[in-house]
Backbone bond lengths (Angstrom), bond angles and torsions (degrees), N, CA, C in turn:
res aa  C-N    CA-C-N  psi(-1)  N-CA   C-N-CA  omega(-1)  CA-C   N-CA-C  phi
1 X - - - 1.459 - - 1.524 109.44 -
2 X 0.955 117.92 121.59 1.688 130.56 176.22 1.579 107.07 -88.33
3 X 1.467 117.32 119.89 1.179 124.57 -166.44 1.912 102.34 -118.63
4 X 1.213 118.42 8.98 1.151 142.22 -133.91 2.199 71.98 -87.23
5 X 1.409 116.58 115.63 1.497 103.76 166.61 1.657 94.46 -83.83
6 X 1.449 115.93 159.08 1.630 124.74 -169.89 1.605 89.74 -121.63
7 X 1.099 134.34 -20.98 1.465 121.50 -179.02 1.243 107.87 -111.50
8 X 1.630 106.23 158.07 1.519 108.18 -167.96 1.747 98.15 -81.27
9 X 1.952 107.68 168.50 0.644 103.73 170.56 1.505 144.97 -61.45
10 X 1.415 107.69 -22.49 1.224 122.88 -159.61 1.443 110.30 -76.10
11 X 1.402 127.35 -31.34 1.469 120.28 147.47 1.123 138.12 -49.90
12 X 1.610 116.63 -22.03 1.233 115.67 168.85 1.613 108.40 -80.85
13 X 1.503 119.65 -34.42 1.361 115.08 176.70 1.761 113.45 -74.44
14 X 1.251 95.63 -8.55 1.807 102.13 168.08 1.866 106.60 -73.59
15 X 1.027 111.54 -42.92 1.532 106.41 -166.77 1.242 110.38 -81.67
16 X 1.462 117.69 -18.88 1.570 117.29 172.26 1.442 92.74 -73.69
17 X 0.981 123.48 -87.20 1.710 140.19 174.98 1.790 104.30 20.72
18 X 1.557 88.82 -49.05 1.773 116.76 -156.83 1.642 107.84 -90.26
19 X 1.198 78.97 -48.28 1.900 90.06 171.46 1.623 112.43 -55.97
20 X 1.408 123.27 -68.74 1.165 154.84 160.88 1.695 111.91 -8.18
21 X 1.776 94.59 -59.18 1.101 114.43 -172.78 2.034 99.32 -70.00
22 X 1.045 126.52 -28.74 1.177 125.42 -156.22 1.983 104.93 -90.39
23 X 1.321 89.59 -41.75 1.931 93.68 156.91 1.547 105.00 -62.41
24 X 1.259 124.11 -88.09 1.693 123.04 174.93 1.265 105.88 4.69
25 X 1.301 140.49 -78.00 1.385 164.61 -178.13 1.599 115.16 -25.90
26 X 1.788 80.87 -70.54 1.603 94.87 175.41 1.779 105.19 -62.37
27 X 1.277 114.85 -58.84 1.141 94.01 -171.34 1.938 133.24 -64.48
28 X 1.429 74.59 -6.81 2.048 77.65 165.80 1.589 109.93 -84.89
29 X 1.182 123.34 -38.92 1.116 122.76 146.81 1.946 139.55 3.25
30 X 1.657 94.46 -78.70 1.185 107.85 152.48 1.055 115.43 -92.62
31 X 1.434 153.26 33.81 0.963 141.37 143.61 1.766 123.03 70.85
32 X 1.667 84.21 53.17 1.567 98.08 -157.04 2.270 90.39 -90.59
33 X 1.204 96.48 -178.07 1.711 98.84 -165.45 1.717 86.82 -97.10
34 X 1.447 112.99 -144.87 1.541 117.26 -152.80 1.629 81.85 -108.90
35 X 1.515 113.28 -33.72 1.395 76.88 -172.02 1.710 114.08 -85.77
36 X 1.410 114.24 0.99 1.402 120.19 -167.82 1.289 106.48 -80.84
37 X 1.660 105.32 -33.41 1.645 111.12 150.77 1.294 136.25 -38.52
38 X 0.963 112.47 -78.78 1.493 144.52 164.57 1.804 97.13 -13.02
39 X 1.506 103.20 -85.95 1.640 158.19 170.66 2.018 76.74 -14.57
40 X 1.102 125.23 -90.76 1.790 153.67 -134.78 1.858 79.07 -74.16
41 X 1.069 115.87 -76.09 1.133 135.29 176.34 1.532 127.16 -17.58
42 X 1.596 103.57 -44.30 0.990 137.29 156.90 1.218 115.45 -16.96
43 X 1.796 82.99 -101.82 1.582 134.13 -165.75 1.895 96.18 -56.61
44 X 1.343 110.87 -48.92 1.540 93.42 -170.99 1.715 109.10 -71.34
45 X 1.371 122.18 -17.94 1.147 112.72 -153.04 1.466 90.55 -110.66
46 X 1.434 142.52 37.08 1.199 116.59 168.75 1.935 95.19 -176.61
47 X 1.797 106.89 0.22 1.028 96.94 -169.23 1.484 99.15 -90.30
48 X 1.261 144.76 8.95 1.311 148.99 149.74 1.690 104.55 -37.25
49 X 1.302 101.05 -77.14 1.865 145.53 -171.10 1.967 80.36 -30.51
50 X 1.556 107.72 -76.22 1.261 118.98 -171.73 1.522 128.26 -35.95
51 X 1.571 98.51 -56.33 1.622 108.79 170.82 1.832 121.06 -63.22
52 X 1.486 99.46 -22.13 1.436 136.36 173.41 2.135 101.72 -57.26
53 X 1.055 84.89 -58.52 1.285 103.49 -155.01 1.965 118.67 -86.79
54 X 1.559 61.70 -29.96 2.099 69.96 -166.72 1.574 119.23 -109.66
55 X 1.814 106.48 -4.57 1.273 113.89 -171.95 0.998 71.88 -103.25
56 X 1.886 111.35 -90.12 1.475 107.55 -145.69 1.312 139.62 -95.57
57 X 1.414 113.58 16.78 1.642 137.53 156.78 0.883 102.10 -91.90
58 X 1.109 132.94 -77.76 2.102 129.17 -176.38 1.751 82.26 97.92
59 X 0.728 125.69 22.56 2.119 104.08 -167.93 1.329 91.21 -98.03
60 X 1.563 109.92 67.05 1.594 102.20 153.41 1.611 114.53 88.67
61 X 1.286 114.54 -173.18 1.484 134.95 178.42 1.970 83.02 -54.31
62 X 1.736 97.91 135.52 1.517 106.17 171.78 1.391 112.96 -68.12
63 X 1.867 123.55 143.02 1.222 86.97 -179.74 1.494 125.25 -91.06
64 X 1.307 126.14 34.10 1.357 132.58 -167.76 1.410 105.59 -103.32
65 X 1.476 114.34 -4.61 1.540 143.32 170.96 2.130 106.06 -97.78
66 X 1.163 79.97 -47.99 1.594 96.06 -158.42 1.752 91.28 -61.90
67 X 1.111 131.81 -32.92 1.877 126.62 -137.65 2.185 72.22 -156.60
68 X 1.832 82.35 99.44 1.847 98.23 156.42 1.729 107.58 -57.30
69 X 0.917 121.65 -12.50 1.721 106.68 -173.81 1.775 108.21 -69.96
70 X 1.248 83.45 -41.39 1.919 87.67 170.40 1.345 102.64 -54.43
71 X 1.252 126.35 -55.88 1.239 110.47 -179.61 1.765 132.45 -81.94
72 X 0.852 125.01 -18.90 1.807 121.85 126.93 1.407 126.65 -38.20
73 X 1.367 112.89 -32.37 1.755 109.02 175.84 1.519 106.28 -86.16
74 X 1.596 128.32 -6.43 1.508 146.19 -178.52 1.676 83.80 -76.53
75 X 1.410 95.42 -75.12 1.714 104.28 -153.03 1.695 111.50 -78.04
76 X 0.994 124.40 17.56 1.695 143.45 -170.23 1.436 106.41 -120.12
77 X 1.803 110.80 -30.81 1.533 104.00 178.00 1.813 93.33 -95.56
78 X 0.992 146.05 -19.02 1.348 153.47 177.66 1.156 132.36 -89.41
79 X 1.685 109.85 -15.66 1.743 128.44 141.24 1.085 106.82 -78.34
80 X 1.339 140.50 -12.07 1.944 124.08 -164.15 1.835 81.68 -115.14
81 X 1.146 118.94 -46.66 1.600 91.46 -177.84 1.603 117.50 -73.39
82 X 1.183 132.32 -14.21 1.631 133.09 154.25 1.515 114.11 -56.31
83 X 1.012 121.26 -32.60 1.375 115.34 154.09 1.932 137.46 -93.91
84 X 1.170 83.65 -23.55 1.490 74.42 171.78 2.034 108.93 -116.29
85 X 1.266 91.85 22.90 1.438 104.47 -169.05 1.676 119.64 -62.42
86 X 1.381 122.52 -25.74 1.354 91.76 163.07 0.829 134.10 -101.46
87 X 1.551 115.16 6.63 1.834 124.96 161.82 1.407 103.02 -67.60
88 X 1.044 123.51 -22.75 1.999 130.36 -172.76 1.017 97.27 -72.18
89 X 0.957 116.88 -50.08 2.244 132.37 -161.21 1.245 98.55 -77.29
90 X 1.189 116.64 -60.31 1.673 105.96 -175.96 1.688 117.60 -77.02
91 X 0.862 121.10 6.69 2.172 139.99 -173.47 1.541 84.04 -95.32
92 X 1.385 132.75 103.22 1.138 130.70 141.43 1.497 120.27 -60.26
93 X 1.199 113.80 -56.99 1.333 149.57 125.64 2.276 110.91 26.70
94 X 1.416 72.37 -82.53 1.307 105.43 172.38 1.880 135.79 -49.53
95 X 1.523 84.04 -57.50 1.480 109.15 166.29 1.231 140.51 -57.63
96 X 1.514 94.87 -31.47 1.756 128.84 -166.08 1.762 85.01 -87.40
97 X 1.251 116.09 -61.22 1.810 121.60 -156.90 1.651 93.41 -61.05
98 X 1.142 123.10 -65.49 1.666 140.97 -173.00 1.818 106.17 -51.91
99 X 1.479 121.84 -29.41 1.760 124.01 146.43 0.685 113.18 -47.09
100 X 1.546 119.35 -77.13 1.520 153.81 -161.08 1.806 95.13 -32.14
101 X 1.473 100.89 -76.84 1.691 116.71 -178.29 1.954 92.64 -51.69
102 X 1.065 135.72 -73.47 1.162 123.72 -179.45 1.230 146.44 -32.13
103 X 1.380 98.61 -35.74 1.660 125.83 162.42 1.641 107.69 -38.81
104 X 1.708 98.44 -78.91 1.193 125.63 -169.87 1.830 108.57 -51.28
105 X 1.329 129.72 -51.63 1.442 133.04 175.14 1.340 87.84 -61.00
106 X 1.349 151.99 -78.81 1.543 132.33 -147.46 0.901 124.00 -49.05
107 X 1.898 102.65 -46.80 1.632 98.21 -166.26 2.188 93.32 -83.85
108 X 1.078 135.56 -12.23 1.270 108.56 159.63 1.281 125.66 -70.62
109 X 1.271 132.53 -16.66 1.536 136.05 174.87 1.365 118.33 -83.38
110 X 1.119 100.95 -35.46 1.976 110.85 158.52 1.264 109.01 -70.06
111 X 1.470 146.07 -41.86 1.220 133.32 -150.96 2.158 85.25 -94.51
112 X 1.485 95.13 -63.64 1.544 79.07 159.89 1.441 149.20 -11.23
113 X 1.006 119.61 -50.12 1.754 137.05 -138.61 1.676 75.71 -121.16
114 X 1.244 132.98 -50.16 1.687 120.02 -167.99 1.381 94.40 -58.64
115 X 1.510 121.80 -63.34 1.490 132.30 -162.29 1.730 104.33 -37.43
116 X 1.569 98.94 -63.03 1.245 86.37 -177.22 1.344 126.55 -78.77
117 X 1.458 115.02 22.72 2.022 101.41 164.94 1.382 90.27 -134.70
118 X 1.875 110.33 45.00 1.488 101.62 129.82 1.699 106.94 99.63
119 X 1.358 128.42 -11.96 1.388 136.98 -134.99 1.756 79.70 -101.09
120 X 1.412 120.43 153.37 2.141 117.79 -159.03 1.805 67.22 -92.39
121 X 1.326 99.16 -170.61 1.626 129.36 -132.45 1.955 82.38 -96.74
122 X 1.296 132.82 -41.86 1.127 138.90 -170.82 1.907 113.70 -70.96
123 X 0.889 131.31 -35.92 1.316 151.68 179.91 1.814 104.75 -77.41
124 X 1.422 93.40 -46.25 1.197 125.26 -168.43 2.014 91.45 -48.58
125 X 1.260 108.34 -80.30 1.594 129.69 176.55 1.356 103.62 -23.16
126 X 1.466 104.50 -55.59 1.650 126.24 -174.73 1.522 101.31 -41.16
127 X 1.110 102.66 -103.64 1.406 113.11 -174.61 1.602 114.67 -28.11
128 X 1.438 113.76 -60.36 1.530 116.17 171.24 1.716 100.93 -38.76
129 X 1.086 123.09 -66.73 1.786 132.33 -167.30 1.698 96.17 -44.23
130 X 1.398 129.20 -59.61 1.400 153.14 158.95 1.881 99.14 -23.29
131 X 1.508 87.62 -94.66 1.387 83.64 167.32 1.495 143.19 -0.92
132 X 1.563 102.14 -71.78 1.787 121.49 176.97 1.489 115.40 -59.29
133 X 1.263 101.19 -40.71 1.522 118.66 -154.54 1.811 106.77 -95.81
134 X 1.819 114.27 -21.11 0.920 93.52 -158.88 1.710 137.12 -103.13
135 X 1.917 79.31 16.58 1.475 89.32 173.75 1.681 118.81 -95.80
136 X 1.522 116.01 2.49 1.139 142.54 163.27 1.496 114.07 -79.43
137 X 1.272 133.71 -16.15 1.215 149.41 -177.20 1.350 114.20 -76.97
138 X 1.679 91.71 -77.71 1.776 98.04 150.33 1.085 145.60 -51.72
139 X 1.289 109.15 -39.79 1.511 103.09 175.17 1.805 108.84 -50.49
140 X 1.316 108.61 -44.61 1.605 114.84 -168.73 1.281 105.50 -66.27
141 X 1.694 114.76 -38.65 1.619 98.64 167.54 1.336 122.05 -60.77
142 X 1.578 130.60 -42.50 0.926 139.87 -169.16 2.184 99.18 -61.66
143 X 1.107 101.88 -20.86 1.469 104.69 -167.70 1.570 105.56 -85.29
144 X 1.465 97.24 -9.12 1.810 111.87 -157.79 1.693 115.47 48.61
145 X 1.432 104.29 44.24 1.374 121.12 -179.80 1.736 102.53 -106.41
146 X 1.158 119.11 155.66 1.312 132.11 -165.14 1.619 95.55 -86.00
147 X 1.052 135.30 118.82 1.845 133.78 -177.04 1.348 107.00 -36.01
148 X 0.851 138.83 89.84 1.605 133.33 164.16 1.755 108.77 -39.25
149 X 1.176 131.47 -23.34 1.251 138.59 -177.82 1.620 106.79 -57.27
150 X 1.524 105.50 -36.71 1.200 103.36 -164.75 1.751 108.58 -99.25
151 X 1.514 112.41 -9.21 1.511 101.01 -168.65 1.895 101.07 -98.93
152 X 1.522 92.68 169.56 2.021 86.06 -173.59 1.374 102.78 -62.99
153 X 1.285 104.60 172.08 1.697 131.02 -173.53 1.551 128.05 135.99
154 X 0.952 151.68 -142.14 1.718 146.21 -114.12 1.573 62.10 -131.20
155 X 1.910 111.46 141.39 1.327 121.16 -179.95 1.938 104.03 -68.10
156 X 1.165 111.86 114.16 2.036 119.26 147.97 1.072 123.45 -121.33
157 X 1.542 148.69 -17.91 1.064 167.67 145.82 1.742 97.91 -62.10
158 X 0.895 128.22 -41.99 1.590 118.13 -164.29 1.357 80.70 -93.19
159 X 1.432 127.33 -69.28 1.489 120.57 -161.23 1.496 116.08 -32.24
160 X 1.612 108.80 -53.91 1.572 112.16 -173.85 1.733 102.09 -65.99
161 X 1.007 135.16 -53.81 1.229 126.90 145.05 1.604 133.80 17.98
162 X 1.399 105.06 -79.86 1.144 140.71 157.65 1.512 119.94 -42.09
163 X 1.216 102.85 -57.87 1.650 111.80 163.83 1.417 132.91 -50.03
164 X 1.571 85.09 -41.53 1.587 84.12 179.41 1.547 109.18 -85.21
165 X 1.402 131.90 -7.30 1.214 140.29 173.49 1.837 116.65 -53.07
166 X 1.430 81.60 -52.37 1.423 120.32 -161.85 1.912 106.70 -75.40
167 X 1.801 119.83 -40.18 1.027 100.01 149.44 1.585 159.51 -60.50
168 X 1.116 109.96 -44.74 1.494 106.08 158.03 1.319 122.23 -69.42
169 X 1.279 122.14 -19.93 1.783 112.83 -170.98 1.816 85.50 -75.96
170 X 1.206 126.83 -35.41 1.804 108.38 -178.74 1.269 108.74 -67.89
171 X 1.520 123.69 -26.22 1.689 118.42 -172.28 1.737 94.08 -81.10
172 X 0.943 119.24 -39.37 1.697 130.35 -154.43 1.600 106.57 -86.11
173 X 1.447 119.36 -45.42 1.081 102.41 167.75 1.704 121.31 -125.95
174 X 1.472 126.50 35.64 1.417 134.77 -171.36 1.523 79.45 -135.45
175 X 1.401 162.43 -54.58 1.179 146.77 -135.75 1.638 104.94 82.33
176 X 1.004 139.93 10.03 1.772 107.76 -149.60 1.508 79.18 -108.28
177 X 1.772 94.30 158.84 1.678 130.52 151.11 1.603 91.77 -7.41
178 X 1.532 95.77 149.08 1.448 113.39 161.51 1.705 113.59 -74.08
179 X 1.286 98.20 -38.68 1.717 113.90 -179.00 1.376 106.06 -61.44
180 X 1.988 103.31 -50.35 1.910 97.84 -169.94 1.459 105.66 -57.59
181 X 1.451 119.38 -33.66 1.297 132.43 169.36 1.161 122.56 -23.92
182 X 1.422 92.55 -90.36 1.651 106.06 158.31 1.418 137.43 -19.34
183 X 1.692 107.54 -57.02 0.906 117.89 177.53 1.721 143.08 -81.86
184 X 1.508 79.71 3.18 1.953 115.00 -178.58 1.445 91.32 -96.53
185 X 1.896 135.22 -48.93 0.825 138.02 -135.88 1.681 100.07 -90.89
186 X 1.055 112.38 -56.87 1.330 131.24 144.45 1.890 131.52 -16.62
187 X 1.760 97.44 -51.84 1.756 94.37 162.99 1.595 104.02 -79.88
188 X 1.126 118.96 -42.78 1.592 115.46 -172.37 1.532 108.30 -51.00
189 X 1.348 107.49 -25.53 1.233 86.65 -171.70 1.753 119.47 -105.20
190 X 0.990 94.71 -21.88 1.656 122.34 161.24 1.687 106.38 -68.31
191 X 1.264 123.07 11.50 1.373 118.46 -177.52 1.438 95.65 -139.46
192 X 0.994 122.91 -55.90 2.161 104.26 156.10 1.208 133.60 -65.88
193 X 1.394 118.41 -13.91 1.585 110.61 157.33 1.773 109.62 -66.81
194 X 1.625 119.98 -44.19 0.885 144.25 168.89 2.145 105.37 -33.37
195 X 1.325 102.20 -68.15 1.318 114.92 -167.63 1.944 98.16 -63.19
196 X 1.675 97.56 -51.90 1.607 88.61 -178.35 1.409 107.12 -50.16
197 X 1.225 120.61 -47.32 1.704 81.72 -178.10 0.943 140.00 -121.39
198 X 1.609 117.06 29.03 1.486 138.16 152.77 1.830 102.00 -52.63
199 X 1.387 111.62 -59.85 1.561 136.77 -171.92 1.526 115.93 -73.12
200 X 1.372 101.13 -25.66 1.164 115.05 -173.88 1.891 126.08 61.62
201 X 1.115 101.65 37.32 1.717 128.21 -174.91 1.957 95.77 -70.80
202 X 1.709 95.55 109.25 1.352 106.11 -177.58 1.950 115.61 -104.70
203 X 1.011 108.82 165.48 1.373 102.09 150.27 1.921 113.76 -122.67
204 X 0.890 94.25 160.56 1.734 110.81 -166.81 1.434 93.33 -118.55
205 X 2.101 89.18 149.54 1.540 108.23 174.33 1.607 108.02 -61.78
206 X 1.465 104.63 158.31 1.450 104.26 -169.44 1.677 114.48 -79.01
207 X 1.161 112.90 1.09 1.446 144.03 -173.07 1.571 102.56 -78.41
208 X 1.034 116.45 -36.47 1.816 142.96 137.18 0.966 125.35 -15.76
209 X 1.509 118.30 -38.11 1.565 121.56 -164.40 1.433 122.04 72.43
210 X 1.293 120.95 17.12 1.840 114.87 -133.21 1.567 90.62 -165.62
211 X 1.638 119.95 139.85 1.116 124.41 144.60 1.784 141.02 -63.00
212 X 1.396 84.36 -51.93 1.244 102.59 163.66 1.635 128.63 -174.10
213 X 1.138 141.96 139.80 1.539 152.38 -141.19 1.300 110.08 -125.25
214 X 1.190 152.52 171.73 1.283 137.51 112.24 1.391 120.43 -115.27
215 X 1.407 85.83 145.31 1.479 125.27 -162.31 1.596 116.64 -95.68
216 X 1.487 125.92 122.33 1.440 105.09 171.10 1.935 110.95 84.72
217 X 1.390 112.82 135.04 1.282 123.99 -164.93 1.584 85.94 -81.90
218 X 1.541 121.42 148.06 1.435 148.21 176.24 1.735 91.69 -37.28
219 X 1.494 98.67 155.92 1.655 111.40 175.68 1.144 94.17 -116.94
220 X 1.571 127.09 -176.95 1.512 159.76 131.12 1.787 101.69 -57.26
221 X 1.050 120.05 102.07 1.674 124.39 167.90 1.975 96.00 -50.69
222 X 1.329 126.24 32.26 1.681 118.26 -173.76 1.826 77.98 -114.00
223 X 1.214 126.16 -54.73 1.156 155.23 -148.09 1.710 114.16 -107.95
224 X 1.018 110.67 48.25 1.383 114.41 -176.65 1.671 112.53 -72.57
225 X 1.357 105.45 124.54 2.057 122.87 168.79 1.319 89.64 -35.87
226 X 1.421 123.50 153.90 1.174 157.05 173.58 1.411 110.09 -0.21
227 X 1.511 123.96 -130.19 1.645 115.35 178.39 1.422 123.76 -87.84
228 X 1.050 133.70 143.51 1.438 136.05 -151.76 1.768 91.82 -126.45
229 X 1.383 106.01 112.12 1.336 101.98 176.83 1.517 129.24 -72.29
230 X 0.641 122.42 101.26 1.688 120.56 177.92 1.994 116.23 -107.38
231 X 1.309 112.17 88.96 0.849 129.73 163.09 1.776 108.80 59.05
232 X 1.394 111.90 25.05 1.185 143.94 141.54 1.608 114.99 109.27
233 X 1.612 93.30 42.67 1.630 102.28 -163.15 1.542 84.75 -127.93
234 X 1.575 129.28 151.32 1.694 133.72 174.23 1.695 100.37 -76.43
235 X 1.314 110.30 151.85 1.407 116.82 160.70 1.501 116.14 -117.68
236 X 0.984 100.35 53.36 1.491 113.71 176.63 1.580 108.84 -157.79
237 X 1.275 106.01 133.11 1.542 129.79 152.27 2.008 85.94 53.51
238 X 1.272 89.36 -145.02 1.828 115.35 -152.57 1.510 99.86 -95.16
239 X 1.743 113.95 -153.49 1.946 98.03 176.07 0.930 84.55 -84.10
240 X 1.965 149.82 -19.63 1.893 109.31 -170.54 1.177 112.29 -55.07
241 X 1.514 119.64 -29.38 2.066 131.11 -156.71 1.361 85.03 -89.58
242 X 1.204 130.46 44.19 1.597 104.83 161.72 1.806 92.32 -135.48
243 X 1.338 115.98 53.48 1.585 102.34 -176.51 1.420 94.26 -137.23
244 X 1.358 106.61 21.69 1.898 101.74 164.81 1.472 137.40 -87.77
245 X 0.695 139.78 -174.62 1.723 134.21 178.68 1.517 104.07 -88.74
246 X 1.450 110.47 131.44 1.470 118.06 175.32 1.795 94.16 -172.10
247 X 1.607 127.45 127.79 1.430 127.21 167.70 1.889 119.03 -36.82
């Protein structure tokens, strides 16, 4: 088993950073206290890493536990949105792009990190998909909100998906760097979360007949349709603006 990680760390402390930052947000939002901050902040920015780490690797102490820098990239995205926090809150804009990029680093550091302890190419996706999605998961449980990950709307669940598709087929069949990898894997995917909801590219209940449709003439990404999922926090308005359709 090759345990050998191929990407540096600092992308992985980028996607917490990003994640992190996207709970922070929400929880200024509602107008949660320091530790509700703290608390939200957490869970979105590292509870991917965890389910990553502690279900389906088992390899020990997590390392988002194991290596304090993860936790400086927790409390670094949750000091920068206390200060620049109500330009954050009110940036729909903003929120959506800073996912978007987050998306894309998780599910390569998950799809990453399986490869190398060995897990075949199918499992592999899994966990990476897990990964992206799963500090957005929690947070919504923690919100006692229904996962937005899982209901139709603007592709995030498919996008991270996608990502993890999209990394190894560049290592596997282009030759390139794990990093150039990464770093291809990463705009692609930060550029269809991007397009879903500029374009507004949905998926539909399966009750539908249909994977997915689109619905509704193209937006301004300034002005985003109803709730815009970002890693399972609303980008819109207060908790009423978080009761729109988004995966």
């Amino acid at each position: 088993m090759d345990q050998t990680f191929a990407l540096p760390i600092y992308l992985d402390l980028f996607a917490v950073f990003l994640m992190a930052a996207t709970g922070a947000i929400e929880a200024i939002r509602r107008e949660f206290d320091l530790v509700g901050l703290l608390g939200l902040s957490f869970a979105t920015g590292v509870g991917g890493a965890l389910i990553r780490d502690g279900i389906f690797l088992q390899a020990g102490v997590p390392a988002v536990v194991r290596n304090q820098d993860y936790l400086y990239a927790v409390a670094g995205a949750a000091v920068a949105c206390l200060i620049f926090g109500r330009r954050a809150v009110l940036s729909e804009r903003f929120v959506a792009l800073v996912d978007a990029a987050a998306l894309g680093a998780y599910a390569v550091v998950g799809m990453e990190k399986s490869l190398a302890f060995g897990l075949d190419f199918a499992p592999a996706v899994l966990v990476g998909t897990v990964n992206a999605c799963g500090g957005g998961i929690l947070r919504d449980v923690l919100m006692r909100e229904e996962p937005m990950v899982f209901r139709p709307g603007q592709f995030y669940g498919l996008a991270a998906l996608l990502g993890c598709l999209t990394y190894p087929f560049l290592r596997q069949t282009f030759g390139l760097p794990p990093l150039t990898s990464a770093l291809v894997t990463i705009a692609f995917t930060f550029l269809l979360r991007v397009l879903a909801i500029t374009r507004n590219w949905r998926t539909v209940p399966v009750r539908d007949h249909g994977l997915f449709r689109r619905r509704n003439p193209p937006v301004a990404l300034r002005r985003l349709p109803g709730r815009v999922y970002y890693g399972g926090g609303s980008a819109t308005g207060g908790p009423s603006a978080s009761q729109g359709e988004c995966p």
